[in-house]
C-alpha positions as a Markdown table, in Angstrom:
| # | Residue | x | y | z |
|---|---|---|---|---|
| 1 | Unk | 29.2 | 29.7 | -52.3 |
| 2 | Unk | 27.9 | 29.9 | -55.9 |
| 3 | Unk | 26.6 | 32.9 | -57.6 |
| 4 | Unk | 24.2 | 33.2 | -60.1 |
| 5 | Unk | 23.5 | 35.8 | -62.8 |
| 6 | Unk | 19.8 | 36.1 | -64.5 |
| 7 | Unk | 19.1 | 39.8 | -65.7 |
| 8 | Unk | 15.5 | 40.1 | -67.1 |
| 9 | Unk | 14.8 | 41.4 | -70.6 |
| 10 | Unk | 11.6 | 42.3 | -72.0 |
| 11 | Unk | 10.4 | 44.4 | -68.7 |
| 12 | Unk | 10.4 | 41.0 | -66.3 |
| 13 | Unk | 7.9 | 39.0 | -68.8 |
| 14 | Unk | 10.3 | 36.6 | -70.1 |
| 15 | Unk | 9.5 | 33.2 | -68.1 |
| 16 | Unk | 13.2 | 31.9 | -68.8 |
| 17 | Unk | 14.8 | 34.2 | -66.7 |
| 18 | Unk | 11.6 | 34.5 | -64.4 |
| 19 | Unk | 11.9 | 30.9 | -63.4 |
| 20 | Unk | 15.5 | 30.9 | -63.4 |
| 21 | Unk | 15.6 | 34.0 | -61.3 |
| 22 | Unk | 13.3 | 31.7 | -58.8 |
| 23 | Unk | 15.3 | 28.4 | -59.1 |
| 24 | Unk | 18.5 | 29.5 | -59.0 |
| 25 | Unk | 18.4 | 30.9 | -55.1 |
| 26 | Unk | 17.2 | 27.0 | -54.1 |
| 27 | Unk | 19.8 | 25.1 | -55.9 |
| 28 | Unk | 22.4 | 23.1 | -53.9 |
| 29 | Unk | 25.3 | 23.9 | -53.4 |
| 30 | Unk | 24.1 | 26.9 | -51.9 |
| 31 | Unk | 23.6 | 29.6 | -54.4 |
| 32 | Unk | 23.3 | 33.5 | -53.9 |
| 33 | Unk | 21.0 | 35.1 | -57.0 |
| 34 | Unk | 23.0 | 38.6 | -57.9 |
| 35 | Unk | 19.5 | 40.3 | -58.7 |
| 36 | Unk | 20.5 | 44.6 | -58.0 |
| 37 | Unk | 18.9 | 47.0 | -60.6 |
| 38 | Unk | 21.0 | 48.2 | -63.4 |
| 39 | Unk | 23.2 | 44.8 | -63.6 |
| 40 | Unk | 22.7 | 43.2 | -66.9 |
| 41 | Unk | 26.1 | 42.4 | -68.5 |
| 42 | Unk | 28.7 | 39.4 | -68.0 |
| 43 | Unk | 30.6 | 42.6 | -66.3 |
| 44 | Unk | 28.3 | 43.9 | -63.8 |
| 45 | Unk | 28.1 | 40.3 | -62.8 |
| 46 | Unk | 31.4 | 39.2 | -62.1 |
| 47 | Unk | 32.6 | 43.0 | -61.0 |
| 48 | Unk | 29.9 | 42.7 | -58.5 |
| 49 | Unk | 31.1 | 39.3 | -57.1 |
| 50 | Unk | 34.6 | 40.4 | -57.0 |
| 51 | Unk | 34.1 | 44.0 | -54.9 |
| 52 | Unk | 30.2 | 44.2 | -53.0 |
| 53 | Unk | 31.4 | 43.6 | -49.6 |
| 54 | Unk | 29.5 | 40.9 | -47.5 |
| 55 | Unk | 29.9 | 38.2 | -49.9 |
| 56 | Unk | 31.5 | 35.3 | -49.4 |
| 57 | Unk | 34.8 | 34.7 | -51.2 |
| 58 | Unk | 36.6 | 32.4 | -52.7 |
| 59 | Unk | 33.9 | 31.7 | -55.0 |
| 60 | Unk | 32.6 | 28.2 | -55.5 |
| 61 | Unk | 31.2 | 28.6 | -59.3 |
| 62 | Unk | 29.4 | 31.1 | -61.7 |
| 63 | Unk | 26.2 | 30.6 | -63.0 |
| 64 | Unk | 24.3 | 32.5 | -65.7 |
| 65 | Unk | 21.0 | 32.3 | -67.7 |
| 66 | Unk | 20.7 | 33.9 | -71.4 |
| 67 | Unk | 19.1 | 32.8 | -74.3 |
| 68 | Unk | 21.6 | 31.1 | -76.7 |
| 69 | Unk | 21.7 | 29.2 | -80.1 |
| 70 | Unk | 24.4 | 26.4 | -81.6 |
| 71 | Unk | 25.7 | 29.7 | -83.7 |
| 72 | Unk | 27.1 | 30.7 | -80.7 |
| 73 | Unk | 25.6 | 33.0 | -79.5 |
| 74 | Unk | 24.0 | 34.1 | -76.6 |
| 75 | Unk | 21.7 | 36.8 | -75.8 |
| 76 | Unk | 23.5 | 38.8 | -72.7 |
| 77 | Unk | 26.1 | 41.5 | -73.3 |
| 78 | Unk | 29.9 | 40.2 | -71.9 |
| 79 | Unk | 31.1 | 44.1 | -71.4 |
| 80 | Unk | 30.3 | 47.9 | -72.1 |
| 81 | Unk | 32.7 | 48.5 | -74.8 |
| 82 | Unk | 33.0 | 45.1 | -76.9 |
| 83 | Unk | 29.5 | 45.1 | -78.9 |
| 84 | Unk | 30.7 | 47.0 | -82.3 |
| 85 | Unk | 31.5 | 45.8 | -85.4 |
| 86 | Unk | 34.9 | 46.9 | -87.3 |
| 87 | Unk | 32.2 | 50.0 | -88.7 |
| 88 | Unk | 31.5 | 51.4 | -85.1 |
| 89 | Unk | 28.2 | 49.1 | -85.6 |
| 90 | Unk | 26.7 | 47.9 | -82.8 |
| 91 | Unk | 26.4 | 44.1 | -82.5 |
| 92 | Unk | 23.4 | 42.8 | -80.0 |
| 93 | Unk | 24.4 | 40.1 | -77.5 |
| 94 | Unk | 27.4 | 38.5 | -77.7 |
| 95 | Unk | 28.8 | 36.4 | -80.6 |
| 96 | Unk | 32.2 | 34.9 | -81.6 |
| 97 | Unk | 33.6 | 38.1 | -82.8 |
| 98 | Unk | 32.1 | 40.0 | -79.8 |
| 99 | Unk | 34.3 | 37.6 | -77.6 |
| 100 | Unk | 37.5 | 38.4 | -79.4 |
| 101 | Unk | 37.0 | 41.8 | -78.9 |
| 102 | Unk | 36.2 | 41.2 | -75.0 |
| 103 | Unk | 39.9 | 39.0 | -75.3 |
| 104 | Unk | 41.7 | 42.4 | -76.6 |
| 105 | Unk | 40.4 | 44.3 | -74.0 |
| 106 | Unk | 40.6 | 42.2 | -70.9 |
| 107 | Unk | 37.1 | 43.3 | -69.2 |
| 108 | Unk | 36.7 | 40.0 | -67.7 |
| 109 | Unk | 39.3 | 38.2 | -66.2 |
| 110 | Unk | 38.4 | 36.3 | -63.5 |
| 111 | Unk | 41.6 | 37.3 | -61.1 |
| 112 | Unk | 42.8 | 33.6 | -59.4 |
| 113 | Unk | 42.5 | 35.0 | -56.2 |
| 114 | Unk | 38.1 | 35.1 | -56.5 |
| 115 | Unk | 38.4 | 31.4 | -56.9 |
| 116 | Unk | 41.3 | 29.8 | -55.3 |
| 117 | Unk | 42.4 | 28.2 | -53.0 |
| 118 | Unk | 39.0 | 26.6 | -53.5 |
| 119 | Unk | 35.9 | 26.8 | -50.8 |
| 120 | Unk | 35.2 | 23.0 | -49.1 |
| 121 | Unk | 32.8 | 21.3 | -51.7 |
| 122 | Unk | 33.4 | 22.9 | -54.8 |
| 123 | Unk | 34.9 | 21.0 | -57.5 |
| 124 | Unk | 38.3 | 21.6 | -58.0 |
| 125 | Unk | 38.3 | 24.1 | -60.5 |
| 126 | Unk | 35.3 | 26.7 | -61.0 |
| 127 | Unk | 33.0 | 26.3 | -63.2 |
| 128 | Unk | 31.7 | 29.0 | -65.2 |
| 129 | Unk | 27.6 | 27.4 | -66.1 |
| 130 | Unk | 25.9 | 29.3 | -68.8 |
| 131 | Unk | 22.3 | 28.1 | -69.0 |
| 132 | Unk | 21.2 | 28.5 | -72.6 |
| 133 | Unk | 20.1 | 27.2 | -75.7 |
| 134 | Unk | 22.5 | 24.7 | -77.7 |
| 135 | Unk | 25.5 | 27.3 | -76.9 |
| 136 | Unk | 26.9 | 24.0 | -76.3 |
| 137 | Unk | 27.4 | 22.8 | -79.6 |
| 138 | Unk | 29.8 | 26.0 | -80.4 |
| 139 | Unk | 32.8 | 24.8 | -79.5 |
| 140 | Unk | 34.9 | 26.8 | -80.9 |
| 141 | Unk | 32.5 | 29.8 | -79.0 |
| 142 | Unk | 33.0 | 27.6 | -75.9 |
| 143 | Unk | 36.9 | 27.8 | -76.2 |
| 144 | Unk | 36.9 | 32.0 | -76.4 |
| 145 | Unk | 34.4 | 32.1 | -73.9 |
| 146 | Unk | 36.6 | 30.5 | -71.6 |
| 147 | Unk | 39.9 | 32.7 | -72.6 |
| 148 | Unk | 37.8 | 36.0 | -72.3 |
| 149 | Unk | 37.1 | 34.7 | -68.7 |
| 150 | Unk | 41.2 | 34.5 | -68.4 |
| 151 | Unk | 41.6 | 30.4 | -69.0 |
| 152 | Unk | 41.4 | 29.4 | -64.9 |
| 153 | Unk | 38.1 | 28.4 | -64.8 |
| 154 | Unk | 36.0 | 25.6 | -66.9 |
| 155 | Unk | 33.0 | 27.1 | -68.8 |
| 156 | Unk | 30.0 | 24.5 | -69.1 |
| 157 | Unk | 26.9 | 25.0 | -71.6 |
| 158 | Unk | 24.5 | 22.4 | -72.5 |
| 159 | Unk | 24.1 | 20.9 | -76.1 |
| 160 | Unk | 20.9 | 20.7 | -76.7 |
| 161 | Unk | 17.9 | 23.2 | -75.5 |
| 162 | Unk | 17.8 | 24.2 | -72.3 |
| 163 | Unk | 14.2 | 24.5 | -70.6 |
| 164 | Unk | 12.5 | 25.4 | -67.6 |
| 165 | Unk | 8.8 | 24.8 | -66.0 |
| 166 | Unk | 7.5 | 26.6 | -62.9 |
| 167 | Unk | 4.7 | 24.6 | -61.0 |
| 168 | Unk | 3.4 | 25.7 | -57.9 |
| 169 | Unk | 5.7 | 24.9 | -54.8 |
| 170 | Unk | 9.2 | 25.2 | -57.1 |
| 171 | Unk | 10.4 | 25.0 | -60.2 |
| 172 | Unk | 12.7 | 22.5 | -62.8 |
| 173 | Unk | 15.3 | 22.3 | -65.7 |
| 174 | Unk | 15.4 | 20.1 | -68.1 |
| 175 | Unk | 16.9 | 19.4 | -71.7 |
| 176 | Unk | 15.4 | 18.9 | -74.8 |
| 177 | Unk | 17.0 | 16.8 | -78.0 |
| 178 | Unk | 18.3 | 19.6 | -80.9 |
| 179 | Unk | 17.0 | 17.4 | -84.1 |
| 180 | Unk | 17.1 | 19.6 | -87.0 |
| 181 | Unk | 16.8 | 19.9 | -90.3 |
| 182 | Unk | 18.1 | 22.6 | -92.6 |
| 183 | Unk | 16.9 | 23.0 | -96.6 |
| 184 | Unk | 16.5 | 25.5 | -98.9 |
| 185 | Unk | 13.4 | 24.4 | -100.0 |
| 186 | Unk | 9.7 | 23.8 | -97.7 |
| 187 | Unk | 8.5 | 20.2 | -97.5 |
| 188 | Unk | 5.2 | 20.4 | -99.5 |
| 189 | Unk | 3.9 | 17.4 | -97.2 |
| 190 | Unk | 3.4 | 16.4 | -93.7 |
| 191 | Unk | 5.0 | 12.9 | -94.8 |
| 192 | Unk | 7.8 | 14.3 | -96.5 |
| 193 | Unk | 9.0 | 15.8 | -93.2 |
| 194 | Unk | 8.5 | 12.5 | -91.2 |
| 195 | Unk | 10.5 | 10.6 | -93.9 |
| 196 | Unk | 13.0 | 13.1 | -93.8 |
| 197 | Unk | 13.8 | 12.9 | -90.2 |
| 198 | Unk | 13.0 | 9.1 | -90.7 |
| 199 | Unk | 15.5 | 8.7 | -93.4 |
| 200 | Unk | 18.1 | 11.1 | -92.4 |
| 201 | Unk | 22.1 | 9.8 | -93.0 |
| 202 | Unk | 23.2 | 9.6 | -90.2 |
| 203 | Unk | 20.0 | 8.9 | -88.1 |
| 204 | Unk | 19.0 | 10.9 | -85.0 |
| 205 | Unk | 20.6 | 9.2 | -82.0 |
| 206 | Unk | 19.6 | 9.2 | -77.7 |
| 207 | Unk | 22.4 | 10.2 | -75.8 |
| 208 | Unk | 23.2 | 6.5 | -75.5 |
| 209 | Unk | 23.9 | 6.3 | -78.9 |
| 210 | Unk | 20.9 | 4.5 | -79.9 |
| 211 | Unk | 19.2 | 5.2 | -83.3 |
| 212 | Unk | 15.8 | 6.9 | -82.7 |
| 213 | Unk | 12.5 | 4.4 | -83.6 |
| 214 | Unk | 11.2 | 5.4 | -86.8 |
| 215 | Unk | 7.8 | 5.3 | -85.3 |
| 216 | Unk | 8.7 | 8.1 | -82.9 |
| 217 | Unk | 8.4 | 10.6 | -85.9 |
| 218 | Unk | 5.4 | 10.0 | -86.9 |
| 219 | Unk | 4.3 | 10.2 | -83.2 |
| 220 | Unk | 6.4 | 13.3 | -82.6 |
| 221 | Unk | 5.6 | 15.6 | -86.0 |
| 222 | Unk | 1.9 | 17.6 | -85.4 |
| 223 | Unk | -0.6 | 17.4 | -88.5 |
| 224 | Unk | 1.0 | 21.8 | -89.2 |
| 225 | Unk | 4.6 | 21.3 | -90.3 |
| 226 | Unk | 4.5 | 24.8 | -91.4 |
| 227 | Unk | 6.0 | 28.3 | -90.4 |
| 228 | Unk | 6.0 | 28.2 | -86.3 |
| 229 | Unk | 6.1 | 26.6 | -83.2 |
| 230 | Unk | 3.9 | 24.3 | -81.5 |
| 231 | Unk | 3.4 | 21.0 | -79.4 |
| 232 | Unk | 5.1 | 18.1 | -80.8 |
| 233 | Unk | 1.6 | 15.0 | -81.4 |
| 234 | Unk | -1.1 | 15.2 | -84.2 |
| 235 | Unk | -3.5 | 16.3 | -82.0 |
| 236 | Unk | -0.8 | 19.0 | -81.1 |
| 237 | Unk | -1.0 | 17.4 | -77.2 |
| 238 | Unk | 2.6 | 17.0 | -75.9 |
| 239 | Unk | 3.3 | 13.4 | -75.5 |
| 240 | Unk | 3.6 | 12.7 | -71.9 |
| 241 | Unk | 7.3 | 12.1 | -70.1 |
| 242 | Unk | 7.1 | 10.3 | -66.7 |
| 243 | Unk | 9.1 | 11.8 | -64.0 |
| 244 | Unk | 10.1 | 8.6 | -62.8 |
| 245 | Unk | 8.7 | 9.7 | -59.5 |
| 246 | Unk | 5.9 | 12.3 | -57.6 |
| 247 | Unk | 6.9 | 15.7 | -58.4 |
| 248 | Unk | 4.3 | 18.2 | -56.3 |
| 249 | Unk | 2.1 | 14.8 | -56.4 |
| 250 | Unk | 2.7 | 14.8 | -60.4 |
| 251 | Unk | 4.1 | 11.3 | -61.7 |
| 252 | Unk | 4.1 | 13.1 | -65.3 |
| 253 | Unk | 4.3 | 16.5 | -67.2 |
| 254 | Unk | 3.3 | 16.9 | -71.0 |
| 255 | Unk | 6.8 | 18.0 | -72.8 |
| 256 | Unk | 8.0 | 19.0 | -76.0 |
| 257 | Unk | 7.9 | 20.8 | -79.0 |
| 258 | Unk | 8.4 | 21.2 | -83.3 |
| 259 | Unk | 9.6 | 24.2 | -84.9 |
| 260 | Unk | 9.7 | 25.4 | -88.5 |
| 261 | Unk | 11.5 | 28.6 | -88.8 |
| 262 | Unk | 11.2 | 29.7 | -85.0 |
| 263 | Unk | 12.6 | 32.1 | -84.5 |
| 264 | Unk | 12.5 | 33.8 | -88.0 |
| 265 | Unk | 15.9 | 34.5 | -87.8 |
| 266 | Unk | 17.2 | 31.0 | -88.3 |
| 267 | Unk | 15.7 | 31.2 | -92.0 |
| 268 | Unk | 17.3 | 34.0 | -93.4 |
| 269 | Unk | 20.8 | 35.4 | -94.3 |
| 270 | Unk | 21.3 | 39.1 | -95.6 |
| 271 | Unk | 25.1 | 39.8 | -96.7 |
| 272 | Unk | 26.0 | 43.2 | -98.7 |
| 273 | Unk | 28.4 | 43.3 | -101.4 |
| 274 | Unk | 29.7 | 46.7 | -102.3 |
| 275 | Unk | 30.3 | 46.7 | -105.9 |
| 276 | Unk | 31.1 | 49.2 | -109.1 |
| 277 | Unk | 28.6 | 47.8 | -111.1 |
| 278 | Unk | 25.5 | 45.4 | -110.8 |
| 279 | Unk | 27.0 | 41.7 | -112.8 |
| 280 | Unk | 23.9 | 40.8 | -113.8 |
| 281 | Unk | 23.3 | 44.5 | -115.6 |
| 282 | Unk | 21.9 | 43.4 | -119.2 |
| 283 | Unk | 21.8 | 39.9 | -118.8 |
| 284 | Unk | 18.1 | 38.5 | -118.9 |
| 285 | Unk | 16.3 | 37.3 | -115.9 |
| 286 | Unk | 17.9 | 34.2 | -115.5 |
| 287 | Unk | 21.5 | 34.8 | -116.2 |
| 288 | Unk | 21.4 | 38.5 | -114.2 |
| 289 | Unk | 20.9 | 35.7 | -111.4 |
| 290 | Unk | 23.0 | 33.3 | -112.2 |
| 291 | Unk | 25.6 | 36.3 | -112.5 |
| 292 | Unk | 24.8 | 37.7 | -108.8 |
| 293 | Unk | 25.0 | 34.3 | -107.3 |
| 294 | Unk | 28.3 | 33.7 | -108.9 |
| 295 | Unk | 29.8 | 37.2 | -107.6 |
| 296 | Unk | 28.5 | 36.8 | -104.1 |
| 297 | Unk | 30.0 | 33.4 | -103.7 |
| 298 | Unk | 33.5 | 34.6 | -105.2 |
| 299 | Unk | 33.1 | 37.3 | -102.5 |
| 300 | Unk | 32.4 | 35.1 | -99.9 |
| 301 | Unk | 35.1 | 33.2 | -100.9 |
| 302 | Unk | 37.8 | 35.5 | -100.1 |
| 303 | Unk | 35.6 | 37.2 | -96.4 |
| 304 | Unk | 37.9 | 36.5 | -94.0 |
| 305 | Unk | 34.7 | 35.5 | -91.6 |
| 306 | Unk | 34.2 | 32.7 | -94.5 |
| 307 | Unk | 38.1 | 31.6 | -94.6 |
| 308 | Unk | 38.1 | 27.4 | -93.8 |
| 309 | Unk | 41.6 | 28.7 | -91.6 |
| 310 | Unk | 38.8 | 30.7 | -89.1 |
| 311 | Unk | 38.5 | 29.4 | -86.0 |
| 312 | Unk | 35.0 | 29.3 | -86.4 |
| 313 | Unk | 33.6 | 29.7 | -90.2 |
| 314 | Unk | 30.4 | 31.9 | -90.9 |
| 315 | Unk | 29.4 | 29.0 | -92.8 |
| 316 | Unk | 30.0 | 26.5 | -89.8 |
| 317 | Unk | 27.7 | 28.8 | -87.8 |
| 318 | Unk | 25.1 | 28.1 | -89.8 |
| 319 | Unk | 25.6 | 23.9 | -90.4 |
| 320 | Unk | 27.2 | 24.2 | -93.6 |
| 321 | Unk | 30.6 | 22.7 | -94.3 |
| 322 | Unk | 31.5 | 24.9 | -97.1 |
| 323 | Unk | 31.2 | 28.1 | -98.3 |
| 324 | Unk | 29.9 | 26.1 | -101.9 |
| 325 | Unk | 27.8 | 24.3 | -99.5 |
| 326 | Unk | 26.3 | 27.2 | -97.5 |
| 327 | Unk | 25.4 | 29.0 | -100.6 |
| 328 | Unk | 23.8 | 26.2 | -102.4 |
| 329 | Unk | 21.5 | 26.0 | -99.0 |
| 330 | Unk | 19.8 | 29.1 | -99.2 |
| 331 | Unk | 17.2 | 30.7 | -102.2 |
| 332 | Unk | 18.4 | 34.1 | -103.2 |
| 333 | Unk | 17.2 | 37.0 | -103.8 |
| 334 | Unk | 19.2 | 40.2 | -105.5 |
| 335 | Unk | 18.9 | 44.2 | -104.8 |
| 336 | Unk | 21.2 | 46.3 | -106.8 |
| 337 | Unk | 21.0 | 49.9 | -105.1 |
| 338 | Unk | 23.3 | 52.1 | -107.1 |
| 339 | Unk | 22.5 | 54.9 | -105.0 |
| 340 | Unk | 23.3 | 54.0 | -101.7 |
| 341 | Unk | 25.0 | 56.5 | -99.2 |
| 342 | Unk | 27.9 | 54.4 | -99.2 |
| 343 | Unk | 28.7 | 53.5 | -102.7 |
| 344 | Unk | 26.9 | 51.3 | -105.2 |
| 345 | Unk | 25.6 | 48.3 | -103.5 |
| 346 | Unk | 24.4 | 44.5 | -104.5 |
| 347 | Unk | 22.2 | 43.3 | -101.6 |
| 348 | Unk | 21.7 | 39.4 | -100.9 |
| 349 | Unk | 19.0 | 38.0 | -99.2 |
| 350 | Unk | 18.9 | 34.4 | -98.9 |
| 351 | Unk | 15.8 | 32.3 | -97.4 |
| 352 | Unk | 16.3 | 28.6 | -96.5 |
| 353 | Unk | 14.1 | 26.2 | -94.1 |
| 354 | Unk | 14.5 | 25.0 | -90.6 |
| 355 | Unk | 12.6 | 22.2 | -89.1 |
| 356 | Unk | 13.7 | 20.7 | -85.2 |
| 357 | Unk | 12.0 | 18.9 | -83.4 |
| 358 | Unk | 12.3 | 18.9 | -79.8 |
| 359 | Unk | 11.3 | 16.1 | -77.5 |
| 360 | Unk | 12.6 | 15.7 | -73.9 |
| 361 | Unk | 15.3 | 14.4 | -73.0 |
| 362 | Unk | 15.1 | 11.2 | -71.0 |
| 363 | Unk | 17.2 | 8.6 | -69.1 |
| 364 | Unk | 17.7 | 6.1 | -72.4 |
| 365 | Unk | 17.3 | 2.7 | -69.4 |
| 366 | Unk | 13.8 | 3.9 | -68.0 |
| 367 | Unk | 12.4 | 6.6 | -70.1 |
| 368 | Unk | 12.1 | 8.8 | -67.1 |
| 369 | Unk | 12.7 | 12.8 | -67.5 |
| 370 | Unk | 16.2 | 14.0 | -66.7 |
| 371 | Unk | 16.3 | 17.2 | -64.8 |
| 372 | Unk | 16.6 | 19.4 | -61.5 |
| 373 | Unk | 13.8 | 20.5 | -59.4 |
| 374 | Unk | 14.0 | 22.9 | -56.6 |
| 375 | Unk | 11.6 | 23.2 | -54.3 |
| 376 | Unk | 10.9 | 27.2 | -52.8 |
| 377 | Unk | 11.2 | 26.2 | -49.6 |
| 378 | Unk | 14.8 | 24.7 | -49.8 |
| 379 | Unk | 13.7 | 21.5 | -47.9 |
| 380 | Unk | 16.3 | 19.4 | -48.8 |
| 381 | Unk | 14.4 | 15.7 | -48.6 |
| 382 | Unk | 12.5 | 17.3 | -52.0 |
| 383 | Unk | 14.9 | 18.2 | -54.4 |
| 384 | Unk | 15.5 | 16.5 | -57.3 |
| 385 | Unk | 18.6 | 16.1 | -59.6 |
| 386 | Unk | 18.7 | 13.5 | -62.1 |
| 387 | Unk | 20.3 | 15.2 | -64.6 |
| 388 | Unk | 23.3 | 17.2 | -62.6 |
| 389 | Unk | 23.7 | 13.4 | -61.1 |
| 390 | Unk | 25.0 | 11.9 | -64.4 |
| 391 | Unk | 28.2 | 13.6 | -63.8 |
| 392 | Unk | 29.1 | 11.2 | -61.4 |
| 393 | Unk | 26.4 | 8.2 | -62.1 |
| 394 | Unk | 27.3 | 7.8 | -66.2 |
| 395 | Unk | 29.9 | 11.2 | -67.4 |
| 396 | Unk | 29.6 | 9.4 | -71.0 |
| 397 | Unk | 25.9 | 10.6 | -71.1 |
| 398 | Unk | 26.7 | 13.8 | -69.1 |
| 399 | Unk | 29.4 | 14.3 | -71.6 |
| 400 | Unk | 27.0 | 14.2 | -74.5 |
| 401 | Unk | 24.4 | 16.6 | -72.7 |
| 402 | Unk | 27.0 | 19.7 | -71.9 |
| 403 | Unk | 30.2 | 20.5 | -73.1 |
| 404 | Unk | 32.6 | 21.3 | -70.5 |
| 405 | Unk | 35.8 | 23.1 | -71.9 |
């Protein structure tokens, strides 16, 4: 038996966990939905597993939906008591340092004896799922994840985004292809962003390796390019992707999508410097900046969050390789407060540009959508799994869709 963890934010409106809270019950091998009021942290989830009596035991695998990012990150707690920063400030969802926290305190270990000796049918080590965002692409995230969780079981999380669709008799996951591009400064033109992604060193590749067709971008990139999210197509009409078969009599679903600065987050960095005295105090316009800049990056040269030695850089986080580099990518903007509560204070607030575009993922031989449908009534002659099947049909491809640590 697998169990599988989707606590609803947002007063049960988000339609991530809605649909995963209706797919995951249907999904083979036979999966039990942990859905009781008041369980919303990695915790609850695995306390619950461990001591509600009537379930079934050893367990098979874990599964869990949260939003997530390749900053690693994802949007569910892990514990009650590991959330606060080194100032008693509290840090929403769970990130890298939130992790090593979680480590310290040993909240949750999966004990050996809730997964071994191993049901009939489950792979031969569990497999901790996390169904989110990129989260993938955070190795080093990846890694703690799997020590907080005590180092016996794999933990699994795709690399690209991770997407769901209800239709009307069941409901399916796919992935969609993480091409971004990060600037400091806005394209001015629609054509300057296709020949970016165009142009790009190295090119965009398919999961096969193959180089995406430059025509593809022009197809892909809608007539807006700016601030938001909408369809990929310049008639902002999803391009079709076939199914490669009927799905609730459907042979193909419109998929996709472009984002510039969605969510707002992804374009902005604040970082607080506490200082003596402003550098740039008498210095004209331009060198009072030039002044600030060069402070905070001598400051972030010596944050230990910034240190090349971290297991996972600030700067990495954010697709820079440097802390030169990560500075240079983001427009500036200085606030000396000499009067703040906790000393004199030099505020920076950097703004930088993110485009991605999103199209489906699809099997590179025929085109056809990769993903997992489940049908509502569990009739097992209609489900669908294209995309958990590459771990056995091609694991190269598999490989380069999740990261399995």
């Amino acid at each position: 038996m697998d169990y599988a963890f989707a606590p609803l934010p947002d007063h049960q409106n988000n339609p991530f966990y809605v649909i995963y809270r209706r797919m995951f019950p249907h999904r083979q091998p036979q999966t039990t939905l942990i859905n009781q009021d008041g369980l919303t942290r990695v915790e609850d989830f695995l306390d619950h597993v461990e001591t509600e009596p009537g379930l079934s035991r050893p367990v098979g695998s874990f599964l869990i939906a949260s939003h997530g990012n390749d900053q690693g990150f994802i949007e569910m707690e892990i514990d009650a008591v590991s959330h606060q920063d080194p100032d008693g400030n509290r840090i929403v969802g769970t990130t890298y340092e939130v992790l090593v926290s979680a480590d310290n305190n040993n909240t949750v270990e999966i004990p050996d004896a809730l997964t071994n000796p191993r049901p009939a049918g489950s792979p031969p080590t569990a497999v901790f799922h996390i169904r989110g965002c990129n989260v993938g692409r955070a190795e080093p995230f990846m890694q703690k994840f799997k020590a907080v969780l005590g180092g016996n079981v794999l933990v699994s999380a795709p690399r690209h985004f991770d997407n769901n669709r209800a239709m009307g008799q069941g409901a399916f996951e796919y992935l969609g292809y993480n091409f971004k591009l990060i600037r400091r400064d806005e394209f001015a033109t629609r054509n300057q962003v296709v020949a970016a992604f165009r142009d790009r060193v190295p090119a965009f590749t398919f999961i096969d390796g193959s180089a995406v067709p430059n025509a593809n971008w022009n197809r892909w990139i809608p007539n807006n390019h700016g601030v938001g999210r909408r369809n990929l197509g310049r008639g902002n009409r999803n391009p079709f992707v076939n199914f490669g078969q009927q799905v609730e009599g459907q042979p193909r679903i419109r998929l996709g999508q472009f984002r510039h600065n969605d969510p707002p987050g992804v374009a902005r960095y604040s970082y607080t410097l506490g200082l003596d005295a402003d550098p740039g105090e008498g210095l004209n316009r331009a060198d009072k900046h030039a002044a600030r800049l060069q402070t905070l990056r001598d400051r972030l040269e010596l944050a230990d969050l910034f240190q090349p030695g971290h297991a996972f850089p600030e700067y990495e986080r954010y697709g820079y390789v440097s802390v030169q580099d990560f500075v240079d990518g983001y427009r500036w903007a200085f606030n000396w407060n000499a009067d703040a509560e906790e000393g004199p204070q030099l505020v920076c607030n950097g703004r930088r540009h993110v485009y991605v575009v999103i199209p489906a993922v699809t099997d590179p031989a025929t085109d056809n959508l990769l993903f997992n449908y489940y049908p509502d009534n569990d009739d097992p002659a209609r489900v669908i799994e294209t995309l958990s099947a590459l771990e056995v049909t091609n694991p190269p491809q598999f490989q380069e869709l999740f990261q399995v640590v």
